[in-house]
C-alpha positions in Angstrom: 13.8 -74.9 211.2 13.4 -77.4 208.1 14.9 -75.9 204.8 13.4 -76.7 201.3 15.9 -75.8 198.7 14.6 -74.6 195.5 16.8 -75.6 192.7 13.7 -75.0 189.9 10.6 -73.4 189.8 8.8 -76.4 188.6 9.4 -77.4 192.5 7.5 -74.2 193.7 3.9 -75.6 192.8 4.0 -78.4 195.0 6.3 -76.6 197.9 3.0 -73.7 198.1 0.6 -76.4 198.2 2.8 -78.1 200.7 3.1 -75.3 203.3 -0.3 -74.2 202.6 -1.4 -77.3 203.8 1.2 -77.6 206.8 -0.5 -74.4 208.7 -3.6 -75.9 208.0 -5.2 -74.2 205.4 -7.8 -74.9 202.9 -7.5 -72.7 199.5 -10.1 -70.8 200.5 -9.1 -69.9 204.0 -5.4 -68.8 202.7 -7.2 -66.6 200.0 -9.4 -64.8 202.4 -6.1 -64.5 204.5 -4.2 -62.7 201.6 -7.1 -60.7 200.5 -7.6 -62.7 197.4 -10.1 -65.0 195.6 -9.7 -68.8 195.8 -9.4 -68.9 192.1 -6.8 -66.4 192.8 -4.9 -68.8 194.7 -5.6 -71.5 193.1 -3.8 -70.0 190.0 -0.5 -69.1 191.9 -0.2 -72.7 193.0 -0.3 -74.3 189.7 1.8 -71.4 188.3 3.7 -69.4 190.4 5.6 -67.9 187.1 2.6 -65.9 186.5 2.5 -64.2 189.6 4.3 -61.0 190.9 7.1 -61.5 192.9 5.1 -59.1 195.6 2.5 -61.4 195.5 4.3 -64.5 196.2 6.4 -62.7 199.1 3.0 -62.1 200.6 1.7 -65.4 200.4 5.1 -67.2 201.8 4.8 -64.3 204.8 0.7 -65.5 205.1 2.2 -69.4 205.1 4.8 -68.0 207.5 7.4 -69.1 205.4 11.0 -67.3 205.6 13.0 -66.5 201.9 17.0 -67.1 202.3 18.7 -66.8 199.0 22.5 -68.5 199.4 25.2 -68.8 196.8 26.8 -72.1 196.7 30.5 -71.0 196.0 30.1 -67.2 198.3 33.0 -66.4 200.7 32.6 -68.2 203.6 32.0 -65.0 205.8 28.8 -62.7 205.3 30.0 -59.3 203.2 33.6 -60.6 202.4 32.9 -60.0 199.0 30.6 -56.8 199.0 33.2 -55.5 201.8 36.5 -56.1 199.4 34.9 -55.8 196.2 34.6 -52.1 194.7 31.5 -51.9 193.0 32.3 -51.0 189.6 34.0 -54.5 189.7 33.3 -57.9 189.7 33.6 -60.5 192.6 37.4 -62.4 192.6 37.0 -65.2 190.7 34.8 -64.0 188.1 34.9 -62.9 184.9 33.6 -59.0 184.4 31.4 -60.8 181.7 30.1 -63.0 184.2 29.0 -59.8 186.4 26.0 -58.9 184.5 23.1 -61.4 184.3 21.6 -61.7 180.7 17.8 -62.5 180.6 
């Protein structure tokens, strides 16, 4: 299994067109797939920002394309933190300001 790390979204355009085209696909064929127009498509792979997150799971599931989401600096084991860490508190090594994401 090949993995494609996504470090920005201005990589995702050319990744969708990418596997699109590995299984084979024209636009057209990979819209009727998902139930969609080709226009439809056409706009998620030049701007994937302006899509759903749904939507973009189910064309990566169409493409047969599998999500993992790592953290670079996570415990080594899987859990360690979410199995030591009570939840009202934040992971060791963090700040508690650093807990909440601000968008």
């Amino acid at each position: 299994m090949q993995h494609y790390p996504l470090q920005t979204l201005d990589q995702l355009p050319e990744l969708l067109r990418a596997f699109r085209k590995l299984r084979g696909l024209t636009q057209a064929e990979a819209a009727e797939k998902l139930g969609v127009t080709q226009q439809v498509l056409s706009s998620v792979e030049r701007d994937p920002r302006k899509t759903s997150v749904g939507r973009l799971y189910k064309l990566l599931s169409a493409l047969n394309v599998s999500i993992t989401l790592s953290c670079a600096d996570a415990p080594s084991e899987q859990g360690e933190v979410a199995a030591n860490t009570p939840a009202n508190q934040a992971a060791p090594g963090t700040d508690s300001a650093d807990s909440e994401v601000q968008w």
